[in-house]
N, C-alpha and C positions, 0 to 999 in steps of 0.2 A: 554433187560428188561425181566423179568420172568414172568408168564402168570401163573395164577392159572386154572390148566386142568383140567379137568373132562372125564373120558374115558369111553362113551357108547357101550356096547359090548355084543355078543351073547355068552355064557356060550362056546360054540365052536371056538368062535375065541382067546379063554384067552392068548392062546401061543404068539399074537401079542401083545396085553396090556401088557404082561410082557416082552415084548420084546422091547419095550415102554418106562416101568419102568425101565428095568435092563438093557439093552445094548447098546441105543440110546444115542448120547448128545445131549440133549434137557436141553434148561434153562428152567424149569418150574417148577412151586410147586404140584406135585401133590395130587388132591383133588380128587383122585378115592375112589370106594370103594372097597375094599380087601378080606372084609370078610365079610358072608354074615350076612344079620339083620334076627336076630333070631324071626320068627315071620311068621304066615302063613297067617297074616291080609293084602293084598294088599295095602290097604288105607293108613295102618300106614307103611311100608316100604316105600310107595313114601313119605310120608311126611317124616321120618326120611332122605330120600337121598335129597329131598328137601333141607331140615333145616342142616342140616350136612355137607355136600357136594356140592351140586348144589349151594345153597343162595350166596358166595362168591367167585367162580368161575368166569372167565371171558371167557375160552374158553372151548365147548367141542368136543372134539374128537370121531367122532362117525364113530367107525369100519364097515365099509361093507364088508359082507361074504356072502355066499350059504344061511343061515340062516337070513336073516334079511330084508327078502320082504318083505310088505305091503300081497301081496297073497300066502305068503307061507302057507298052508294049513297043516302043519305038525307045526308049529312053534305057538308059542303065544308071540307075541308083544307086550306087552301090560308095560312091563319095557323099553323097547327103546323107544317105544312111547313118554311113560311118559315124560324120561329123557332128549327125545327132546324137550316135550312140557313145560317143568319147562325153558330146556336151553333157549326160544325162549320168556319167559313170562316176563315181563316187568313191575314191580310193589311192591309192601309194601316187603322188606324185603329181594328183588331178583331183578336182574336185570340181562339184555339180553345178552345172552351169542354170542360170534361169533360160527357159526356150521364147524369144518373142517370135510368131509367126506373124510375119505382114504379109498378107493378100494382096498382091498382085491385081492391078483394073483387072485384066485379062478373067481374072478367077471369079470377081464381083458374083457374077450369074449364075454361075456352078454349086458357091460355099453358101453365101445369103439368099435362104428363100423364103423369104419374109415369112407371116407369123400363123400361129396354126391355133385353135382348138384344141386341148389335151384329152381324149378321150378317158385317161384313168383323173382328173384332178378336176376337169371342166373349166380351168383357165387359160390365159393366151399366153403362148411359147414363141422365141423366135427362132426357127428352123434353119440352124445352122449345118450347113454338110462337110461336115469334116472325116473322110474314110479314106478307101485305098482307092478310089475315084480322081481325089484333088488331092493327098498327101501322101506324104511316106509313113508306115503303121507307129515309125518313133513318134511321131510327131499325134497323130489320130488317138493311140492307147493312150498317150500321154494329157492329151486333149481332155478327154471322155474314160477319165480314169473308171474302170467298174466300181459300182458302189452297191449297198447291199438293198437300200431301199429310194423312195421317190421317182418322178416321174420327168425331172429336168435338172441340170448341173446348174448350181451357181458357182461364182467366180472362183469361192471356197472350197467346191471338186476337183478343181482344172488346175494341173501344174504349169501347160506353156498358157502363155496370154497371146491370144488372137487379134489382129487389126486390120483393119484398111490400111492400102498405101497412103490415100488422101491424106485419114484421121494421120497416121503417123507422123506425115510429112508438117503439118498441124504445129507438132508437139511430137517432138520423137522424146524426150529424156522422160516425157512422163511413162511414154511405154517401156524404154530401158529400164527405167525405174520399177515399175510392177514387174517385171519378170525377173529383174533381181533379186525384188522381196522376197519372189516364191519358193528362192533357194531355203529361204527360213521358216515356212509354213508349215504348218502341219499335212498337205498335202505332200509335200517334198517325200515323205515316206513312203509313199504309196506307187512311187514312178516306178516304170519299169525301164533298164536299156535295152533291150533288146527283147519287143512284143511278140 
């Protein structure tokens, strides 16, 4: 089944989105935006990506690069933000997008750092770093939903679904696929738009 996508992304990482677009087999409609909105109004470009694009999407794909932390201190967020906070909002005219994050090579080093010891459980964790280091907090709260007890998330915690670029590129519709799902899970409850 085809998935109407929406592909959030850092002006730096375009070369993946079109790599996306044009060289992937991926069943899906996509519902990117291309070209930019002619306009230096913030307010009305999110609402135009809103109303245009996001409103009838069901998933989106939100690129992770060098560029797309929460504390990047060179960068301004405030379009991924948005376009998570639209993807993740729940209401008149929109409805809740699944989030796939795909990892970027670039991030490989930063997010996966392989596996740990659990000091509260005494079993082996894979020490994923997902915070305001390497993502936007939409994406991180949503990641790493708080829960009341245990000592590691499984995939039943977590509303967006996490990848490698490689894995994706592999098999993209199965990760379209899982992040769709999660629109239906009971996790789905627990997201926040705006952490």
């Amino acid at each position: 089944m085809a998935h109407k996508c929406f592909i959030s992304f850092k002006t730096e990482d375009i070369s993946y989105k079109e790599e996306i677009q044009d060289d992937l087999d991926i069943d899906m409609i996509d519902k990117s935006l291309n070209e930019a909105i002619d306009s230096d109004d913030e307010d009305y470009i999110m609402r135009k990506i809103r109303e245009d694009y996001l409103s009838d999407s069901t998933v989106t794909i939100h690129l992770i690069g060098s560029y797309s932390a929460e504390n990047s201190w060179l960068q301004n967020q405030i379009y991924i933000k948005r376009e998570l906070q639209a993807s993740l909002y729940n209401g008149e005219n929109n409805t809740k997008n699944g989030i796939l994050g795909v990892a970027l090579p670039s991030m490989y080093g930063n997010i996966y750092k392989g596996e740990y010891t659990c000091s509260s459980c005494g079993g082996t964790h894979n020490y994923v770093s997902i915070n305001n280091e390497t993502v936007v907090k939409e994406f991180s709260y949503n990641y790493y939903i708080p829960k009341d007890s245990g000592c590691c998330w499984s995939e039943e915690d977590r509303y967006c679904v996490l990848v490698k670029w490689d894995d994706f590129k592999e098999d993209p519709n199965k990760y379209i696929d899982k992040a769709f799902d999660k629109k239906s899970s009971p996790i789905s409850s627990k997201t926040k738009v705006r952490p």
